[in-house]
C-alpha positions in Angstrom: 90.6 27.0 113.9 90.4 29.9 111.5 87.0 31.1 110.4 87.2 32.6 106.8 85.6 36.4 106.6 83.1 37.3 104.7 84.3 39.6 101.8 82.7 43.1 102.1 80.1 44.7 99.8 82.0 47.5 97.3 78.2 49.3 96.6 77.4 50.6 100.3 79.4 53.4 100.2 78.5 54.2 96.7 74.6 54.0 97.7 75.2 56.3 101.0 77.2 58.7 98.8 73.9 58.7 95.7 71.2 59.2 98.8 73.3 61.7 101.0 74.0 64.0 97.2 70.3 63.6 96.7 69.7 64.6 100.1 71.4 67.8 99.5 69.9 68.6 96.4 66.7 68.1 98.2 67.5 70.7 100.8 68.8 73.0 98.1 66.1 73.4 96.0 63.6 73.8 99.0 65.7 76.3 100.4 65.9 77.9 96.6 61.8 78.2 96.7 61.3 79.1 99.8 60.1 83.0 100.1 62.0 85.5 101.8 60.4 86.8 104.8 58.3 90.0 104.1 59.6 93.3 105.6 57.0 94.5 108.6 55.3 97.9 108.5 53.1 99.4 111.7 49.6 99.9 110.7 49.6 102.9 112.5 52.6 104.0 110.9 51.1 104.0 107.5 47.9 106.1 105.6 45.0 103.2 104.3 41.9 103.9 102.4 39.2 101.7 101.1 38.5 102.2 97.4 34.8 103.2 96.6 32.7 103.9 93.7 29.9 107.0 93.7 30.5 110.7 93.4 33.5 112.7 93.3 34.2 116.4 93.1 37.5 117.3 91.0 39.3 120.3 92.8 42.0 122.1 92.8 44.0 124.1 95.9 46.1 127.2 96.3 47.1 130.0 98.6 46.5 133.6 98.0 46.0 136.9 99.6 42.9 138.9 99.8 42.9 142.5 98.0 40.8 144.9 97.4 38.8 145.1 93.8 39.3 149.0 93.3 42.9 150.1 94.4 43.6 154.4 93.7 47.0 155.2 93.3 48.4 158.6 93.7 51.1 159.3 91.8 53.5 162.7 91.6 52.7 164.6 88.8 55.8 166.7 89.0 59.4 166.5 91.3 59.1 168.2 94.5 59.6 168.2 98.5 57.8 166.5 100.9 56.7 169.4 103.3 54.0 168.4 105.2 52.3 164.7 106.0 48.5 165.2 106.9 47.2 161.3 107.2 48.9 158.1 108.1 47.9 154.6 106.7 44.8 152.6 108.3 42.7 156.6 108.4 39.7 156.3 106.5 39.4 159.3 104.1 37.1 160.9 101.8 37.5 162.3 97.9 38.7 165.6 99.0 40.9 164.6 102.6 44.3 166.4 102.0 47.3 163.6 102.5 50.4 165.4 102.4 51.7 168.6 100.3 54.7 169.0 98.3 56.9 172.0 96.9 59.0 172.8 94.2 59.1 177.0 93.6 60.7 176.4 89.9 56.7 174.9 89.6 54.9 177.8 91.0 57.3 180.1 88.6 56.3 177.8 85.9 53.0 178.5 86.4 53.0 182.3 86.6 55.2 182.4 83.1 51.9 180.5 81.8 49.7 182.9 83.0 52.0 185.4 81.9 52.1 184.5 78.1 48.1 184.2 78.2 47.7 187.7 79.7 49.8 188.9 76.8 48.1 186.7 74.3 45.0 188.1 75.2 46.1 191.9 75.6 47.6 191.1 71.7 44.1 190.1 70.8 42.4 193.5 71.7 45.2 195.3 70.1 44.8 192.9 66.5 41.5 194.0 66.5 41.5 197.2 67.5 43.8 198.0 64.5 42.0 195.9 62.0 39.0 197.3 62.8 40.5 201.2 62.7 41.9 199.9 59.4 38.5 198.7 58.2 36.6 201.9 59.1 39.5 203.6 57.2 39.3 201.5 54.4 35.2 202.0 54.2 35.9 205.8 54.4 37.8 205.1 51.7 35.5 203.3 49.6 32.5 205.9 50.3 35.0 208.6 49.0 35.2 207.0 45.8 31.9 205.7 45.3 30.7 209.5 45.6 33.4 210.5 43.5 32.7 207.9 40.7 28.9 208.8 40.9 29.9 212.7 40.3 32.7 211.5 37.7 29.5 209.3 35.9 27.3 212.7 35.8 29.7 215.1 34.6 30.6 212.5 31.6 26.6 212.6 30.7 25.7 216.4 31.2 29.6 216.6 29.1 28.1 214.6 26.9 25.1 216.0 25.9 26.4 219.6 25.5 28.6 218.0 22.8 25.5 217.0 21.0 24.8 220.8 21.0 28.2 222.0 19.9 28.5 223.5 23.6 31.5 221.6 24.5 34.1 219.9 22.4 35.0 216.7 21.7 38.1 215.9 23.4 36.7 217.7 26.8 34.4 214.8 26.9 36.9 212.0 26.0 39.0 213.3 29.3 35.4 213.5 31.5 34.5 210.4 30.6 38.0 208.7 30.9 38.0 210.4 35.0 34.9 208.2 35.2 36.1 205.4 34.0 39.7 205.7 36.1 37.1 205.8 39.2 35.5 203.0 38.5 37.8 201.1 38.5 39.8 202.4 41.4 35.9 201.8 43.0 36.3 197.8 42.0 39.7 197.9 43.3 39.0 199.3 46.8 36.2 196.7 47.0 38.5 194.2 47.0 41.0 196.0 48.7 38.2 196.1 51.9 37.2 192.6 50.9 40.8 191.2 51.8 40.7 193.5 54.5 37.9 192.0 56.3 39.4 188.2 55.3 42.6 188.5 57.0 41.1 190.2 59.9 39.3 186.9 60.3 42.3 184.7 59.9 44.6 186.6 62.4 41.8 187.2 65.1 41.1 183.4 64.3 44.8 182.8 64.8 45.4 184.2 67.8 42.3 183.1 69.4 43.9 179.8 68.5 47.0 180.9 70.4 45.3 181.6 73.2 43.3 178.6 73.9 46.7 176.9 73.5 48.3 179.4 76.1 45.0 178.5 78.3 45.8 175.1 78.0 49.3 175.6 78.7 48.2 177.7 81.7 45.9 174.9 82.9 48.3 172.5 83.0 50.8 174.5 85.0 47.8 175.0 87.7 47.5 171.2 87.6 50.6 170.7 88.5 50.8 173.4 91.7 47.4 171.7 92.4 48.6 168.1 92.3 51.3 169.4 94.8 48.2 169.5 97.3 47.9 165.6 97.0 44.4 164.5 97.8 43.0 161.0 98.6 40.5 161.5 95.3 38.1 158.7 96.4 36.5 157.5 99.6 38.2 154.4 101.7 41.1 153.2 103.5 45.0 155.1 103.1 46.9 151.8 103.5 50.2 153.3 101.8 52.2 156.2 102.1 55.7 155.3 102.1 56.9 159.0 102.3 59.0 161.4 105.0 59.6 164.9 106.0 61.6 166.6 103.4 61.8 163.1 101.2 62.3 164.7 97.5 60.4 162.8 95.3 60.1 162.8 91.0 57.3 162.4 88.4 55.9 158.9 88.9 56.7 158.3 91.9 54.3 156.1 93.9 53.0 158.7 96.6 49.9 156.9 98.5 47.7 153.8 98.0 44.1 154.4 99.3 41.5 151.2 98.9 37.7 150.2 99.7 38.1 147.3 102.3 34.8 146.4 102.0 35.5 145.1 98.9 37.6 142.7 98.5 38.7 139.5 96.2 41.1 136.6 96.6 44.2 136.3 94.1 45.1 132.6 94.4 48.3 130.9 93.1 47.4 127.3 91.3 50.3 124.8 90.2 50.6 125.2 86.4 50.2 121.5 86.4 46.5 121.7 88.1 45.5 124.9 86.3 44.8 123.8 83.0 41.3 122.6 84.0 40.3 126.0 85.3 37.6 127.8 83.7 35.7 131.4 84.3 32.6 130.9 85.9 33.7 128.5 88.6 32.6 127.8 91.9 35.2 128.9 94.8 35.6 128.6 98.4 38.1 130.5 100.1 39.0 129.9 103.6 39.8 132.9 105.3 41.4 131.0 108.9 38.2 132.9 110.1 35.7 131.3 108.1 34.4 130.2 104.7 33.2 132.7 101.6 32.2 131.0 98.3 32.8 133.1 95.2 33.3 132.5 91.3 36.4 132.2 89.0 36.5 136.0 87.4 39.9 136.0 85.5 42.8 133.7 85.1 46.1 134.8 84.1 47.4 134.1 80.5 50.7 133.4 81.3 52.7 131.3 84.0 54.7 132.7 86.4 57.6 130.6 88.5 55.5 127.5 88.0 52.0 129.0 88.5 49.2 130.6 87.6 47.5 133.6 89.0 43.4 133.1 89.2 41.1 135.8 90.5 38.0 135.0 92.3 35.7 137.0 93.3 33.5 136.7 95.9 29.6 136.4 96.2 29.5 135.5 100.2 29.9 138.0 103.1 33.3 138.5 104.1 34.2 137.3 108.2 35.4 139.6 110.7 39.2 140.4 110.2 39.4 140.2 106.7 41.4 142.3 105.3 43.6 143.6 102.6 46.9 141.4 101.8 45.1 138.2 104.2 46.9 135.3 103.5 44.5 133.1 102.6 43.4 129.3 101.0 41.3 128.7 98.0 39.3 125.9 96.6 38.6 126.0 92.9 35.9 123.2 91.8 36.7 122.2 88.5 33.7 119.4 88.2 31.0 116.7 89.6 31.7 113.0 88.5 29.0 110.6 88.9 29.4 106.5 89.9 33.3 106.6 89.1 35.9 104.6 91.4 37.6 106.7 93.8 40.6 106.3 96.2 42.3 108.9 98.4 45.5 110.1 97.0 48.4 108.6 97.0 52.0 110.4 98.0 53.4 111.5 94.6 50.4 110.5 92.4 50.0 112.4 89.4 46.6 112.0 87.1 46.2 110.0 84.4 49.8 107.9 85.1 50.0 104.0 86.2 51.8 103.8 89.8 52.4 101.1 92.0 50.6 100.4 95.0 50.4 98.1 98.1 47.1 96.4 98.7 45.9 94.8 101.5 45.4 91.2 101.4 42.6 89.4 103.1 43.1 88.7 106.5 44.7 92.1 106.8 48.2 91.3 107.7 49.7 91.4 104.3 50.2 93.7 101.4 51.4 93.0 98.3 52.1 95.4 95.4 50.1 96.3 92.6 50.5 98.0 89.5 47.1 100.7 89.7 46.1 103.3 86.2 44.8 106.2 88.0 42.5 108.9 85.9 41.1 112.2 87.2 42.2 113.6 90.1 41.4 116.3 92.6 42.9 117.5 96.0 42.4 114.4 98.2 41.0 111.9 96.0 41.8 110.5 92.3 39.9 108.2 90.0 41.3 105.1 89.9 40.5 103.3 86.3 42.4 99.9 86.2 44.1 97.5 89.2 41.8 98.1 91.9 38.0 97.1 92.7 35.6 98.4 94.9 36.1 97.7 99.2 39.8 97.2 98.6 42.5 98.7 101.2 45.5 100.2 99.5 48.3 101.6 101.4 48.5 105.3 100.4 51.8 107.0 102.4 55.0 107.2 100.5 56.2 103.6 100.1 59.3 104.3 98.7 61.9 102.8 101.4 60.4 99.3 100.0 60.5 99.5 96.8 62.6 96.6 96.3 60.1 94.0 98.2 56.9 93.5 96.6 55.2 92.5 99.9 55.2 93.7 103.4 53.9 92.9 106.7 51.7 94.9 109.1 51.4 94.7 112.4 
């Protein structure tokens, strides 16, 4: 006997195909939100610091060299040959130590042509006023002739004169005495003047070639100078620590012969990144490490200008120098710019510039996390910088350069 079947259901498989699409969805958008996993960094790999708030002291670093405050150089006044080398660098020396000598005969020639020309100057001199004085006398011989003669003239015209009022001597006799008289006279006035001009001119051309010779002196001074200089000498008292010369080394005007300094005395020329040096003032307190020890000093001048990206300051110190310091010591300065009060501080991070918004990771609680963070940043100084928006006070930032993850926006430690 046949048993009819049952006919089968047509919305099973349409329900199994709705729940297993839904099922899939499901898993789809969970596995959509679920988080990538978090790159891991080692702690100990890695620079942290805890952001605080309380004092911070803005400064600024640079190297230098130490060198001396009063530098002499000796210079060649004139060309000549190096003969003979008296001193070597690193002898102490005193104003009047001979370092070396140098020749050149054309010089020394020079010289006695100078002293020539003022020996003939000079002998000109005596003969100018040998003759204007022998003129002079002559002219006052002269004069005294015709003053005598013109008094004479003057007498004869009277006594001439007064026999015509008797009838002794006629008219015309005294006309011709008294015109001799007056013919003297003025040859008299004449001579006057003639010794007047005399005496003058004899002032100018002495005057003149006095005026010659002081030029001829200083002419003849200068060309002992320059024989003189040839005996090069240290001029001052301290340390020759350049003479870059040798035997028979011909050298010319200018040229840079030796340098002689005062050890003792020394200053520290530091180069600061243009970028940090605008803050710099005169006046500043300074510490420059020597490799040997520690000497504070003041900001004395700062350059005006840049120079390959930055600027030369000068500071001169107040503290006693260590043992070993020396002229061109490389060296480390410290310039402290200023003293902030209750701001928030964080060590610096790689790269960081002041006043600019960078990103940072910071530590979550728990201290296995980081996550980044944007962070404004304010003042800064050598190790530290102000931090002014993004962080507060006990938080852990990661400060090394982060850069190989700056497409996650969280990481790890471990």
């Amino acid at each position: 006997m046949d048993i009819p079947k049952k006919p089968k259901s047509r919305r099973k498989p349409w329900l199994l195909a709705s729940l297993g699409v839904i099922a899939l969805l499901a898993i789809t958008v969970g596995l959509s939100r679920l988080r990538a996993a978090a790159p891991t960094v080692e702690r100990n790999g890695v620079w942290l610091d805890t952001v605080k708030r309380g004092p911070m002291i803005r400064q600024v670093k640079g190297s230098g060299t130490l060198v001396p405050e009063r530098i002499r150089w000796l210079t060649a006044d004139t060309a000549g040959r190096v003969e003979r080398i008296h001193v070597r660098p690193g002898t102490p020396v005193e104003p009047g130590t001979l370092l070396l000598e140098l020749s050149n005969p054309d010089v020394q020639l020079q010289a006695l042509e100078a002293e020539r020309q003022l020996a003939s100057a000079e002998a000109e001199l005596i003969s100018l006023r040998t003759n204007m004085e022998t003129q002079r006398i002559s002219q006052e011989a002269t004069l005294a002739t015709l003053q005598t003669e013109t008094a004479n003239a003057e007498s004869q015209a009277e006594a001439t004169g007064a026999l015509m009022e008797r009838s002794f001597v006629p008219k015309l006799e005294v006309q011709q005495v008294k015109g001799k008289a007056g013919e003297l006279t003025t040859r008299l006035g004449l001579e006057r003047q003639r010794l007047q001009v005399l005496q003058s001119s004899t002032r100018e051309q002495l005057a003149a070639q006095a005026g010659q010779i002081e030029r001829l002196k200083a002419v003849a001074r200068f060309r002992r100078a320059q024989v003189e200089s040839m005996q090069v000498k240290a001029g001052e008292p301290g340390v020759l620590s350049e003479l870059p010369l040798e035997l028979g080394q011909w050298v010319t005007p200018g040229t840079v012969l030796a340098r002689v300094v005062q050890p003792e005395k020394l200053k520290a020329e530091l180069r600061i990144a243009e970028t940090q040096a605008r803050d710099i003032q005169l006046g500043q307190r300074a510490e420059v490490d020597t490799r040997n020890g520690i000497v504070e000093g003041v900001v004395a001048r700062i350059a005006p200008s840049a120079s390959q990206g930055t600027v030369r300051v000068e500071v001169t110190l107040t503290g006693e120098l260590p043992k070993g310091a020396r002229p061109d010591l490389t060296v480390e300065g410290t310039v402290e710019l200023e003293r902030l009060t209750n701001v928030l501080s964080v060590g610096r991070p790689a790269g960081a510039q002041p006043n600019a918004t960078v990103s940072l990771f910071k530590i979550l609680a728990g201290g296995d996390e980081a996550v980044r963070v944007p962070v404004r940043l304010g003042r800064g100084s050598v190790n530290s910088i102000e931090v002014v928006q993004g962080l507060a006070e006990g938080e852990q930032v990661i400060l090394s350069d982060m850069t190989a993850w700056d497409a996650v926006e969280r990481v790890q430690l471990k």
